[in-house]
C-alpha positions in Angstrom: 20.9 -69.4 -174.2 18.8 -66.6 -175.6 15.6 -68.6 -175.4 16.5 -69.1 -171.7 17.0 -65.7 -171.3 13.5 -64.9 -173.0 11.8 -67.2 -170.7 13.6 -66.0 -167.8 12.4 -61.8 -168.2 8.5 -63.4 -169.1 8.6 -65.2 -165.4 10.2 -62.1 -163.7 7.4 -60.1 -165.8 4.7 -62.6 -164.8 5.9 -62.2 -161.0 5.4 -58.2 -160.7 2.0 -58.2 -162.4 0.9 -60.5 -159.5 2.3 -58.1 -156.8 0.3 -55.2 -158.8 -2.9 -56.8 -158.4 -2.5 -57.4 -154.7 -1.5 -53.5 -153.7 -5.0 -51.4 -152.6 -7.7 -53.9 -151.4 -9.4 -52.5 -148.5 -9.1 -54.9 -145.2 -11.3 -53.8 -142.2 -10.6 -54.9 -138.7 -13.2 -56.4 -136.4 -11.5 -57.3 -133.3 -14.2 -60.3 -133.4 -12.3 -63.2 -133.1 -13.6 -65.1 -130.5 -10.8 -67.2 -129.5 -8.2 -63.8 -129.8 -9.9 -61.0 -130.7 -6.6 -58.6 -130.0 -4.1 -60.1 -132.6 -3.8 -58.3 -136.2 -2.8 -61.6 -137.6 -5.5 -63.4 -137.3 -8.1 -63.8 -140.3 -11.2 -64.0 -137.9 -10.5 -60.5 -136.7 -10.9 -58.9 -140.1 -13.1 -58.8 -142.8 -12.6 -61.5 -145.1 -8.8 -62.1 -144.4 -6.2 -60.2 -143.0 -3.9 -57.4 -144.9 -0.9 -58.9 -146.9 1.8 -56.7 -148.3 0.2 -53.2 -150.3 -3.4 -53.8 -148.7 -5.0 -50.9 -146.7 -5.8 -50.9 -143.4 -8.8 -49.5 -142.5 -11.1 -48.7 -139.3 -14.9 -48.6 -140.0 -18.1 -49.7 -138.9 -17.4 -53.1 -138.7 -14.8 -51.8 -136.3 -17.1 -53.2 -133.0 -14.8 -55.4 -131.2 -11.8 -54.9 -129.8 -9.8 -51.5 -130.2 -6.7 -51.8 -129.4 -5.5 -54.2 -132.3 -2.0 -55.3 -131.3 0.4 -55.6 -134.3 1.7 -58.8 -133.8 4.0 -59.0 -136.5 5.5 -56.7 -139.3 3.2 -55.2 -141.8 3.5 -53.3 -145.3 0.7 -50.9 -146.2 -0.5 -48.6 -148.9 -3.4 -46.6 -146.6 -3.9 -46.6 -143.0 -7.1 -44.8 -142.3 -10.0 -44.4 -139.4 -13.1 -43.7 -142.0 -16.1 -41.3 -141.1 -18.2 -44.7 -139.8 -15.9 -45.8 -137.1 -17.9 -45.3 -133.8 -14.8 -45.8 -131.3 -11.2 -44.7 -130.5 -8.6 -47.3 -131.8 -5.1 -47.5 -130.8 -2.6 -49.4 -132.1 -0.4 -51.4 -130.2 2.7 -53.9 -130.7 5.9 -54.6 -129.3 9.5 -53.6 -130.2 10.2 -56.2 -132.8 7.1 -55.2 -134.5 7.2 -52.8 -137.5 4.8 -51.0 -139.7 6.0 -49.9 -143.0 3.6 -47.4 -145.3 4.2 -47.3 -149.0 1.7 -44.7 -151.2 1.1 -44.6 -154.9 -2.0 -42.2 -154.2 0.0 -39.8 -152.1 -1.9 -40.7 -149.2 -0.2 -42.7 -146.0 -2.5 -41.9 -143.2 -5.9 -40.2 -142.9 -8.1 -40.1 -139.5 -11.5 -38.2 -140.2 -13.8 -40.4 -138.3 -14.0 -37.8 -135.4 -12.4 -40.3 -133.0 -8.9 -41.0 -131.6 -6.9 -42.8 -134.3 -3.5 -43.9 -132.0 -0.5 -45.5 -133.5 1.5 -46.6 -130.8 3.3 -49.9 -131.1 7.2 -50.1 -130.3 8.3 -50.5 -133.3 9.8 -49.0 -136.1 7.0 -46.8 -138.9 8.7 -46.5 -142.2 7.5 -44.1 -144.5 8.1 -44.0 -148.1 5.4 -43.8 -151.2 6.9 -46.1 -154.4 6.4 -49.9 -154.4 8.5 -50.1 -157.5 11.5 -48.3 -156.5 14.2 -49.7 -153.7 16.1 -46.2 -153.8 14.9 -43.6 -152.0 11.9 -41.5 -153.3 11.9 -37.3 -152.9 8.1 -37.4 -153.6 6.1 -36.2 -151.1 3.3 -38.5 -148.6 0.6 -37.0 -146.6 -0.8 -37.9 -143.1 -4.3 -36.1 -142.2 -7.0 -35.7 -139.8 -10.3 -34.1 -140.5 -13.3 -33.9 -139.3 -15.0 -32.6 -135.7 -12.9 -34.1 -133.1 -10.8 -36.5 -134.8 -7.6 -37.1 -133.0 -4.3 -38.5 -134.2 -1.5 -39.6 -132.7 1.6 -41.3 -134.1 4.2 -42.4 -131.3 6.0 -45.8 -132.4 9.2 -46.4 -131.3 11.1 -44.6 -134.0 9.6 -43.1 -137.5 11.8 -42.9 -140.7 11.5 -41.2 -143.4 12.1 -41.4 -147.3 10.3 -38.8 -148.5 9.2 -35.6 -147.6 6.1 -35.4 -145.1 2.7 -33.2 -145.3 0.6 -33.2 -142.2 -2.7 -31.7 -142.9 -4.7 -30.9 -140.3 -7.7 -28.6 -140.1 -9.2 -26.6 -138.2 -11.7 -29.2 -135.9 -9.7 -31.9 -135.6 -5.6 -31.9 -133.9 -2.7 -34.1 -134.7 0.3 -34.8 -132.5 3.8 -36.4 -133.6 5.5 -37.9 -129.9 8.3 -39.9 -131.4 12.4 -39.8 -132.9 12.1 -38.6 -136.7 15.2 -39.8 -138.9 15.5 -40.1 -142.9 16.0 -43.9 -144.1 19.7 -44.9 -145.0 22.3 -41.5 -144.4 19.0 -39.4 -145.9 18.2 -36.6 -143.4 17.1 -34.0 -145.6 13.6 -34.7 -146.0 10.8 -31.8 -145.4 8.3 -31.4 -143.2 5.0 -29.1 -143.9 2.1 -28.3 -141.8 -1.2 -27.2 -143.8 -4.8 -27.0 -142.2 -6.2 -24.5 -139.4 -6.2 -27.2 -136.9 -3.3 -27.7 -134.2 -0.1 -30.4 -134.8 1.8 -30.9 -131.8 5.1 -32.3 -132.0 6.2 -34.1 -128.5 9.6 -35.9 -130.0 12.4 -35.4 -132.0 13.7 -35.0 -135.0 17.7 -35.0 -136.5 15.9 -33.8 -140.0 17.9 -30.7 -142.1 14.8 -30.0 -144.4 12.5 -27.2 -144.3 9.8 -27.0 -141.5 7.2 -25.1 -143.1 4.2 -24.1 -141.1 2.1 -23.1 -144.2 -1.5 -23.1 -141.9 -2.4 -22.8 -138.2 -0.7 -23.8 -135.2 2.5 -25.7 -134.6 2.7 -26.6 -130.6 5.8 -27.6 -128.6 5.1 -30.6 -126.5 8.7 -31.1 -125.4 11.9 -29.4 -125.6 13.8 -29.6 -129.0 11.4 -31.3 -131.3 12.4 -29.9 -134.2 16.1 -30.4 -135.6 18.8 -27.8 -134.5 19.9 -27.8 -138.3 15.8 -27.4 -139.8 15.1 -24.1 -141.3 11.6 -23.2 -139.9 9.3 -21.5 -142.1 6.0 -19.5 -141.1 3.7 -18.4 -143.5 0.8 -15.3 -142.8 -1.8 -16.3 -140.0 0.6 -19.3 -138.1 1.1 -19.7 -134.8 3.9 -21.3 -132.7 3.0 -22.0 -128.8 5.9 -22.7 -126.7 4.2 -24.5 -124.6 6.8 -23.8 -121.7 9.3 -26.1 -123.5 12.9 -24.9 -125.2 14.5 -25.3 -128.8 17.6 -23.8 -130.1 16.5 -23.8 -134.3 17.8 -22.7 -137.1 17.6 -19.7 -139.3 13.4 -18.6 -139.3 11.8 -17.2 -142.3 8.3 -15.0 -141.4 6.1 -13.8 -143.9 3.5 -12.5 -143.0 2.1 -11.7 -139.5 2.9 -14.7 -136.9 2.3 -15.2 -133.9 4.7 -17.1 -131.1 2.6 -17.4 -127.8 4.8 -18.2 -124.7 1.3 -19.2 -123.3 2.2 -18.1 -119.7 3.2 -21.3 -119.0 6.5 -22.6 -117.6 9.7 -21.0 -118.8 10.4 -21.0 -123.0 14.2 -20.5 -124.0 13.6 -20.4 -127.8 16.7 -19.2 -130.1 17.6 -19.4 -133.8 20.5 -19.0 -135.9 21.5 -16.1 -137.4 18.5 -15.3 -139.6 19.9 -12.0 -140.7 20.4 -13.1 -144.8 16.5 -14.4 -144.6 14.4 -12.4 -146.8 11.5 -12.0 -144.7 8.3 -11.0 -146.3 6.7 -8.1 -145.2 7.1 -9.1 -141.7 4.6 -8.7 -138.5 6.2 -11.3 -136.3 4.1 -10.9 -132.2 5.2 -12.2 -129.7 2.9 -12.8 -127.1 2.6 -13.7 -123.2 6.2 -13.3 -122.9 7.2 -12.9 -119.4 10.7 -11.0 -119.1 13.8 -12.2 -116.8 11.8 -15.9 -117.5 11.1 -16.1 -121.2 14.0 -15.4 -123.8 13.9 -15.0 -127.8 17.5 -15.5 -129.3 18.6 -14.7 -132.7 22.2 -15.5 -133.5 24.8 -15.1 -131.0 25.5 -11.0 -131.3 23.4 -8.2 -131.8 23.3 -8.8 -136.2 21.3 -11.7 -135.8 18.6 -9.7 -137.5 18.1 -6.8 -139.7 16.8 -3.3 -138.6 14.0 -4.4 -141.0 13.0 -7.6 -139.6 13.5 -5.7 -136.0 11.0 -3.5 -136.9 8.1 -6.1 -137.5 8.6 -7.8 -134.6 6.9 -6.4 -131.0 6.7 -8.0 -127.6 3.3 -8.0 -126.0 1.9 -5.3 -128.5 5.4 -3.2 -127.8 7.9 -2.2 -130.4 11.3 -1.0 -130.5 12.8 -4.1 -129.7 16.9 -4.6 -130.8 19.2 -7.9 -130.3 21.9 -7.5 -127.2 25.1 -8.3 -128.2 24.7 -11.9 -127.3 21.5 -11.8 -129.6 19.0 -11.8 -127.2 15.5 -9.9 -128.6 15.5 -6.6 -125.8 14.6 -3.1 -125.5 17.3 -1.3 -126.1 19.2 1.2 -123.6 17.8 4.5 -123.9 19.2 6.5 -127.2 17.5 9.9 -127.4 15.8 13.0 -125.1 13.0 14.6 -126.0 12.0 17.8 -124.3 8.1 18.6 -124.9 7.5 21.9 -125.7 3.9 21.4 -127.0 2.4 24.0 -130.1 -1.1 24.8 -131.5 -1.8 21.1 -131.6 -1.1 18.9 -128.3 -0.9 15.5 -130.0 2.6 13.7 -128.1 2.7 12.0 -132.1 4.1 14.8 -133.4 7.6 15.8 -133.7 6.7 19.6 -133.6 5.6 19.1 -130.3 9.1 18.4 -128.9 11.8 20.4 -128.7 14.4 18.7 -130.8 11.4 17.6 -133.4 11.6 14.6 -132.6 9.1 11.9 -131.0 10.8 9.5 -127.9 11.0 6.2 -129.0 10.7 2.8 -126.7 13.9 3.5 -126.0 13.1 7.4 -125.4 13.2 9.6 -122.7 10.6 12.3 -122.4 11.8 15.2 -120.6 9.3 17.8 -118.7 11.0 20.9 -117.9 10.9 24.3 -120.0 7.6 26.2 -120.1 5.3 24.9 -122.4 3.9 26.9 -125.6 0.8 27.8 -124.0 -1.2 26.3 -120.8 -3.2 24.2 -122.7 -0.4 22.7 -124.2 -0.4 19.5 -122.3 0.5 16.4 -124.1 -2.1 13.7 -125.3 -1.6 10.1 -126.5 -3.9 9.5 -129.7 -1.8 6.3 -130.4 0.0 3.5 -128.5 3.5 5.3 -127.4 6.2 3.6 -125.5 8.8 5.6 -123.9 11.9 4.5 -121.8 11.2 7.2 -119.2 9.1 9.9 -118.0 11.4 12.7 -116.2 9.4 15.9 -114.3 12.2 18.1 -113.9 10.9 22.0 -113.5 8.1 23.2 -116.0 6.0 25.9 -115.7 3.3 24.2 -114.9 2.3 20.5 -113.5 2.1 18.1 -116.7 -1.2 16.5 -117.4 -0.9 13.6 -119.8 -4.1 12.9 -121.3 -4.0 8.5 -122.9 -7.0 8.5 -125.2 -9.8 6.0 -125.6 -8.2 2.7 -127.4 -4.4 4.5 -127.0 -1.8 3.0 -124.6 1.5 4.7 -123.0 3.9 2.1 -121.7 6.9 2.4 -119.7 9.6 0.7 -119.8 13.3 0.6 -117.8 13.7 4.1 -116.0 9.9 4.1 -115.9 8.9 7.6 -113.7 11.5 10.1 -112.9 10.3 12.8 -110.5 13.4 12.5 -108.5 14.3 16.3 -108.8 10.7 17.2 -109.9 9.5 20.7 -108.6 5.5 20.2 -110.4 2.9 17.6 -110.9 2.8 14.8 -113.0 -1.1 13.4 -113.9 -1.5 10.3 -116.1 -5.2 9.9 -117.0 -7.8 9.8 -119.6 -10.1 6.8 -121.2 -6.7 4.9 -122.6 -4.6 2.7 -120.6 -0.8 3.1 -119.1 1.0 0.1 -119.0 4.1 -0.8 -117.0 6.7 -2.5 -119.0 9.1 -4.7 -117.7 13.0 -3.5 -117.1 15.6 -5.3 -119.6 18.4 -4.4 -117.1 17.0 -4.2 -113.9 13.6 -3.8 -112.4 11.2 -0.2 -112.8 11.3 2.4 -110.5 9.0 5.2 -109.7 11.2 7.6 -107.9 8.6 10.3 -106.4 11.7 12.3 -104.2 11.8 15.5 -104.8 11.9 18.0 -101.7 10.6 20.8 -104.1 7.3 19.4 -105.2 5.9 16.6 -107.8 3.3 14.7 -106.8 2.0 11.5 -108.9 -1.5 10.8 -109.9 -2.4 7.8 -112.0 -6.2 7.9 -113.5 -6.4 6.1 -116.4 -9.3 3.7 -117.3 -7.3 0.8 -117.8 -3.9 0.2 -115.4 -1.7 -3.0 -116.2 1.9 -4.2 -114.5 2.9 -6.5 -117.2 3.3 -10.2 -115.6 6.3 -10.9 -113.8 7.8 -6.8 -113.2 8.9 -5.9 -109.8 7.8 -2.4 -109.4 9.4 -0.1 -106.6 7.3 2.9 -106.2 9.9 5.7 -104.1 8.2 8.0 -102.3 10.0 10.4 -100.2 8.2 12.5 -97.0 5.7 15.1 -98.2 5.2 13.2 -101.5 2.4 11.5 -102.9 1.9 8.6 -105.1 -2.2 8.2 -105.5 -3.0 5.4 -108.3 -7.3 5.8 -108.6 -6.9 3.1 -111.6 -7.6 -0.6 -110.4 -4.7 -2.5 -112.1 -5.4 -5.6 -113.8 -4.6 -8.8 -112.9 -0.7 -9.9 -113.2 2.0 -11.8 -111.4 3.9 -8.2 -110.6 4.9 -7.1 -107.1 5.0 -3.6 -105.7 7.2 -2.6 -103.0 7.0 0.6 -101.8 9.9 2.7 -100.3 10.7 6.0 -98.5 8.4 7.7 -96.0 5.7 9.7 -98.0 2.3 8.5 -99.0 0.7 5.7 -101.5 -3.2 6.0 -102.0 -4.2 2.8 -104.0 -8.2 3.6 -104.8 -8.8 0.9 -106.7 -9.2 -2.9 -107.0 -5.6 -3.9 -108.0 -5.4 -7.7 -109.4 -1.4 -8.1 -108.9 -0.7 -11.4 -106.8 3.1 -11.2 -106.3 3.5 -10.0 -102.9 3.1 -6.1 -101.6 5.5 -4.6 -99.9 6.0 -1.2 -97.8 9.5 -0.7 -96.8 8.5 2.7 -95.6 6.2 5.5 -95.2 2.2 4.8 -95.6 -0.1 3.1 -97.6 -3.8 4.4 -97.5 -6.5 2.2 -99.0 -9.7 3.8 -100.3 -11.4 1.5 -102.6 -12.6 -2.0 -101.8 -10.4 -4.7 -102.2 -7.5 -2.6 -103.5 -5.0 -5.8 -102.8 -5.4 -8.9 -104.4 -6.5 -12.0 -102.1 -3.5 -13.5 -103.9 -0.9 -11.0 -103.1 0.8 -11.4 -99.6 1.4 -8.3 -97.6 4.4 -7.1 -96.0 5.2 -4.6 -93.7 8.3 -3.0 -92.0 9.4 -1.6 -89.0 7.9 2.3 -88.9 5.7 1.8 -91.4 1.6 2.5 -91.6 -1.5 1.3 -92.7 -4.5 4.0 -93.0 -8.0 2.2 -94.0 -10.3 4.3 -95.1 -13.6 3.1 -94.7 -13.1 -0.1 -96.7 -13.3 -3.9 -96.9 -11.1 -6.4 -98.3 -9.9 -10.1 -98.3 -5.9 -10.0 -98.4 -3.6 -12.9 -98.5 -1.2 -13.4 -95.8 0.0 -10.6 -93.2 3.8 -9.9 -92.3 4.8 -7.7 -89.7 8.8 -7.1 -89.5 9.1 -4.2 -86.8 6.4 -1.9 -84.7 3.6 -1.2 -87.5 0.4 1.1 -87.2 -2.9 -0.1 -88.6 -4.7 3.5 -88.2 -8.9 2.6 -89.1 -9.0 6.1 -88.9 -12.5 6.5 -87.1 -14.7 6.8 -90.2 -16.7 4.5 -92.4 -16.6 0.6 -91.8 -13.8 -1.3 -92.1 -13.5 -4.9 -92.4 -10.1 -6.3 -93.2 -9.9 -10.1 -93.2 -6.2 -11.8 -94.0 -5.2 -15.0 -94.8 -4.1 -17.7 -92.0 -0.8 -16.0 -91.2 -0.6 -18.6 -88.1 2.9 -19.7 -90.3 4.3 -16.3 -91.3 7.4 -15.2 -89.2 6.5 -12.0 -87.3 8.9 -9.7 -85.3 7.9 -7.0 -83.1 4.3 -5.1 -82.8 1.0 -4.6 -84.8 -0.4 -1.2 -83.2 -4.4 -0.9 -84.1 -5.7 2.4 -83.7 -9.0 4.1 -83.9 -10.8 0.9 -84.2 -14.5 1.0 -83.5 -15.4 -2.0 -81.6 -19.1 -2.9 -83.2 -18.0 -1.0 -86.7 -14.8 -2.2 -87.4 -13.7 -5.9 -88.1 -10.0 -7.6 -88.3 -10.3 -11.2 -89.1 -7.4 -13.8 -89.9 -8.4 -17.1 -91.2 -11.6 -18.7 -90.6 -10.7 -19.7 -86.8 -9.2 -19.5 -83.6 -5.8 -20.6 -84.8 -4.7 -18.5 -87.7 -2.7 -16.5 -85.2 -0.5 -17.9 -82.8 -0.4 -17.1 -79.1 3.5 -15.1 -79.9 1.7 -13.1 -83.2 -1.4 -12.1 -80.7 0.4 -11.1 -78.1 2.2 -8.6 -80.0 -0.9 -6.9 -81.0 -2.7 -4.0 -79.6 -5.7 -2.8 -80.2 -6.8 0.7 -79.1 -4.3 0.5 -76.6 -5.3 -2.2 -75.1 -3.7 -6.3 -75.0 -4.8 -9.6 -74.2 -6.2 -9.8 -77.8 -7.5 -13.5 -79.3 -9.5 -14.8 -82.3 -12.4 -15.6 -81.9 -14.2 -18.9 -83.5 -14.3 -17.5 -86.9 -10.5 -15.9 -86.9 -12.1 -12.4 -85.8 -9.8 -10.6 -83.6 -11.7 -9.5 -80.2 -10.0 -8.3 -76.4 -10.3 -11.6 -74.4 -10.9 -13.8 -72.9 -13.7 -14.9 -75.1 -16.9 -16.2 -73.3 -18.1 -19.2 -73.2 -20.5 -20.8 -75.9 -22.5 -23.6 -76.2 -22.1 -26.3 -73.8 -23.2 -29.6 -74.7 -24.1 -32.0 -71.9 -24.2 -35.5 -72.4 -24.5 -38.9 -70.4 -21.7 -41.6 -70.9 -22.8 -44.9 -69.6 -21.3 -46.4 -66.4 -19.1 -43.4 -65.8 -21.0 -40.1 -65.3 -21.7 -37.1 -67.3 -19.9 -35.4 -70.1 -19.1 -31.5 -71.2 -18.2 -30.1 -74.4 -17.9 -26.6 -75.8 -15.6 -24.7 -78.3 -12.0 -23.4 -77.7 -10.0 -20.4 -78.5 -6.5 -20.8 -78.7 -4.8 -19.0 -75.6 -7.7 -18.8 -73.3 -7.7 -21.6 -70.6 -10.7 -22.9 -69.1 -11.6 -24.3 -65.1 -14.3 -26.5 -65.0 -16.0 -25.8 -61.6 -18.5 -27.5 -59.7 -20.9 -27.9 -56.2 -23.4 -30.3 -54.8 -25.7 -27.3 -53.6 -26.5 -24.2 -55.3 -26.7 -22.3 -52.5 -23.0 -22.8 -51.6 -21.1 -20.0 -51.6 -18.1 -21.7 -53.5 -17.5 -23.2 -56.5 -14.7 -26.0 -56.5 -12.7 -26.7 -59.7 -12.7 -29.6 -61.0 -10.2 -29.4 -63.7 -8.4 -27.2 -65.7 -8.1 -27.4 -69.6 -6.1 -25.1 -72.6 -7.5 -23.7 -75.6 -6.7 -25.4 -79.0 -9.1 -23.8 -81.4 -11.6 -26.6 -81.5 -13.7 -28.8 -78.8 -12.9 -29.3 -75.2 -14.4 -31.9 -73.0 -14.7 -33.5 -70.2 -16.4 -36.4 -68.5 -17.1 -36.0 -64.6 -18.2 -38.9 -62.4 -21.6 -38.7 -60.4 -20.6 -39.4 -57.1 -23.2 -37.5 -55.3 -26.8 -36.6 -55.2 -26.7 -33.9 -57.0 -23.7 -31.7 -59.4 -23.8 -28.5 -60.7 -21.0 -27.3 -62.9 -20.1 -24.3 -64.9 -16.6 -23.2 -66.7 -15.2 -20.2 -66.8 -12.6 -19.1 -69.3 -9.1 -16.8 -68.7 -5.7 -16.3 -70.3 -3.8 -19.0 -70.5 -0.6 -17.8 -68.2 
């Protein structure tokens, strides 16, 4: 019995040193066969033989045939790599009943750094795990990588599972992208997953993993909602970045150390949140958020307003602002304004310091700064050395108008309230080499309010002029006021609508595209282009439109109501809209002091980008019976004539063509003899904005025609 036994443990002995010597040798695929050169089990499309169990897999040079090698069967694997020589994109492919199972004792499962796209893509099942002696589950950790310029890759089988933990290194010229279901093997789910290398990983599937995600290096994208597990802590070490991507995820707690960056890319909407991360020791944090559009975008931490610490609140700021707080759902916000600091100004003018204010105190973000009791001296007027944020600016009644100075590389931002001047009785100027920035509202949208019957005008001048994407300014200006912005504003998705009768002077180049808006009063243009060709512009009833010597290519034109364009009689103006042919218009468009020969209105780029209702409504120095011409310009009609073509069409006669302008009809006249007196018509056509024509029988010696063009009635 014993010897049985003996002989027994030397066969079982004899049988594992076998499998030993099979594990590592290095197949290559070909895709060569010549009878199926797509099939992974055939010898004839590999080097030598095919893989058996432990082999690696490997891409190369002799990698010429065909690349996608379908995986016809299940295979077991110790390496699967694309190496430096491979000279074109492989993808793997297979069906459902097809799976691929990687087993490392080197620590390393998949490599790509042949600078092309390495695909695994079959519908089956990849198992991961790194011990060929062990059946149990393994906590050791397996790597996947990509290096190199332009190497690509992808892993989306059916389903991947896990039993160990995973370390995707990818650096910083090459990208790697995860689209598939993550599970552990067996009930395991608590595997990690870390990201290390400059270079980008995108994950595009999902995962029901309760390890750490750990972004140690570079950028993790989203590619889809929720592709990391709701129960996952993430991790993000100094330097990281997480890109939305436009896509959602509701995470678990979030450790930063360091300064990280989440983009919301301006793309799409991103509703990210995470658990109560309060009890996470955050190392020296700096977390930016970046992109973020408010009222679209939201940040969540818990589900009140203790979701984070005051500490961790401090690191964080949204589009370069601070002050941010949690709302008592947990929702990352400014905060409702607090505190309400008076400036007083002293021997030094800086708005930085707390001397300067009455209660010796600088207004936070979710300040107020107050304007109202004289100021120290007269050249005590504030200036912004440093980016500042307030809540609100209020002008009640100084002294003496207030002239905020922003200076080169500094930045004042507004936020909710924005500019109070409601009961302002002096001047408010905002200008200097710095930039002012309008924040967006986190309860309802800004407002300028420029109403006061005592005085308080509002003059923005600043080199740099920014309504943050998204933000739907209302700039109130009531009669006798002012609002004159000389600053060009950069380019955004705000909208402005302006309100009350006074005046708004926009002298620059303003790059907002949401639409423009005047409820009331004027709007005076003194700078080229000072609307974008991307912002549509309304106007209502009573309201004006003073151009000042300038030219500019707006988007669409609304008229709601009897509105004034007023050229004003000086300079050249040339205002060219958008087809508005499709824009619902009510009542009349009055132009005045138009010089005919100076001036120029244009809508689209021909006869039809008004209709016959929208022209009709129009005057034009007093006068009516306006059209557009070929090229959209609007002229008094009827519109002569152009070119006639004349042409022969065999057996019939002769034929007539010439350009239309939509309302104008056209008779087509004719006689035998030149010197009759009278011309009969021969027909009569309607305008459509393109070519007319006509063909006329010969049935005399000799025909003369002509058209003449008229109203249509």
């Amino acid at each position: 019995m014993k010897k049985t036994m003996r002989m027994i443990g030397l066969g079982m002995l004899a049988c594992v040193c076998a499998q030993t010597v099979a594990y590592g040798l290095d197949r290559q695929w070909t895709g060569t066969d010549t009878t199926n050169n797509k099939l992974m089990t055939r010898n004839q499309n590999w080097v030598g033989v095919r893989p058996i169990a432990g082999d690696y897999i490997s891409f190369t040079s002799a990698s010429i045939g065909w690349n996608k090698p379908n995986m016809n069967d299940d295979f077991l694997t110790e390496l699967l790599r694309a190496r430096t020589s491979l000279a074109q994109d492989i993808t793997m492919e297979g069906g459902a009943s097809n799976n691929l199972r990687l087993r490392s004792t080197s620590g390393l499962a998949i490599e790509n750094n042949s600078g092309q796209l390495l695909w695994i893509d079959f519908s089956g099942s990849l198992r991961q795990d790194n011990d060929i002696f062990s059946t149990s589950v393994n906590a050791s950790e397996v790597t996947w990588r990509t290096a190199g310029s332009n190497s690509v890759l992808k892993v989306t089988p059916g389903s991947i599972t896990l039993e160990c933990d995973l370390l995707l290194d990818v650096d910083g010229i090459s990208s790697m992208e995860i689209g598939s279901s993550i599970s552990g093997y067996a009930t395991a789910k608590g595997w990690d997953i870390t990201k290390i290398g400059t270079g980008t990983l995108t994950l595009s599937g999902s995962s029901i993993l309760t390890g750490y995600t750990t972004i140690s290096q570079g950028t993790l994208q989203l590619g889809a909602n929720q592709p990391i597990g709701g129960n996952s802590d993430l991790v993000f070490a100094d330097g990281t970045t997480l890109k939305t991507g436009g896509y959602d995820g509701d995470f678990d707690k979030v450790d930063v150390s360091g300064t990280v960056i989440v983009d919301f890319e301006n793309v799409g909407t991103s509703q990210i949140s995470f658990k109560d991360s309060s009890a996470v020791a955050w190392g020296t944090p700096a977390l930016n958020i970046t992109n973020f559009t408010d009222g679209v975008d939201s940040v969540r931490f818990g589900t009140d307003a203790n979701g984070l610490t005051p500490t961790q609140l401090a690191g964080i700021t949204v589009n370069g602002v601070s002050g941010y707080a949690l709302d008592s759902d947990g929702y990352l916000a400014l905060p409702v304004p607090a505190d309400e600091q008076e400036w007083v100004g002293g021997t030094n003018t800086d708005w930085h310091i707390a001397a300067n204010w009455a209660s010796n105190s600088v207004p936070g973000a979710a300040g107020v700064a107050i304007f109202d009791a004289a100021f120290a001296s007269s050249n005590s007027q504030p200036t912004v050395t440093s980016n500042a944020v307030v809540d609100e600016l209020r002008v009640l009644a100084p002294e003496q108008d207030v002239e905020i100075t922003v200076a080169s590389s500094a930045t004042l931002g507004v936020a909710q309230a924005s500019i109070n001047m409601a009961n302002a009785a002096s001047n408010l100027t905002i200008f200097g080499e710095g930039a002012f920035v309008q924040l967006p509202g986190t309860e309802s949208d800004p407002l300028w309010d420029v109403a006061s019957t005592n005085g308080g005008d509002l003059a923005i001048d600043t080199d740099s002029f920014v309504i943050s994407n998204g933000v739907a300014l209302t700039i109130n200006v009531d009669a006798l006021r002012t609002v004159d912005i000389q600053t060009s504003a950069d380019v955004s998705t705000a909208s402005v609508t302006k309100t009350g009768e006074g005046l708004l002077i926009l002298g620059g180049s303003n790059g907002w595209s949401g639409d423009t808006t005047i409820s009331g009063g004027t709007l005076q243009l003194t700078a080229d282009n000072a609307l974008s060709s991307d912002s549509a512009v309304v106007f209502s009833d009573g309201t004006t439109l003073e151009a000042e010597g300038v030219s500019g290519s707006f988007s669409t034109l609304e008229i709601n109501g009897s509105v004034t364009f007023d050229l004003d009689g000086a300079g050249t103006n040339a205002l060219a809209f958008a087809d508005s042919s499709g824009v619902a218009w009510g009542s009349t468009l009055v132009i005045t002091n138009y010089t005919d020969g100076v001036d120029s209105i244009r809508f689209g780029t021909n006869s039809t980008a008004l209709t016959e209702a929208q022209l009709a409504d129009i005057t034009l120095n007093g006068e009516g019976n306006l059209v557009l011409d070929e090229s959209g310009y609007l002229v008094v009609g009827p519109v002569p004539v152009g070119d006639v073509a004349l042409g022969t069409v065999s057996g019939v006669g002769v034929s007539l063509a010439w350009g239309s302008v939509v309302g104008q009809g056209y008779e087509v006249q004719y006689k035998t003899n030149l010197l009759d007196a009278v011309w009969m018509s021969y027909t009569n056509l309607a305008g459509t904005g393109g070519e007319l024509s006509v063909t006329s029988s010969v049935v005399n010696a000799a025909e003369f025609y002509r058209i003449e063009s008229a109203f249509s009635e």
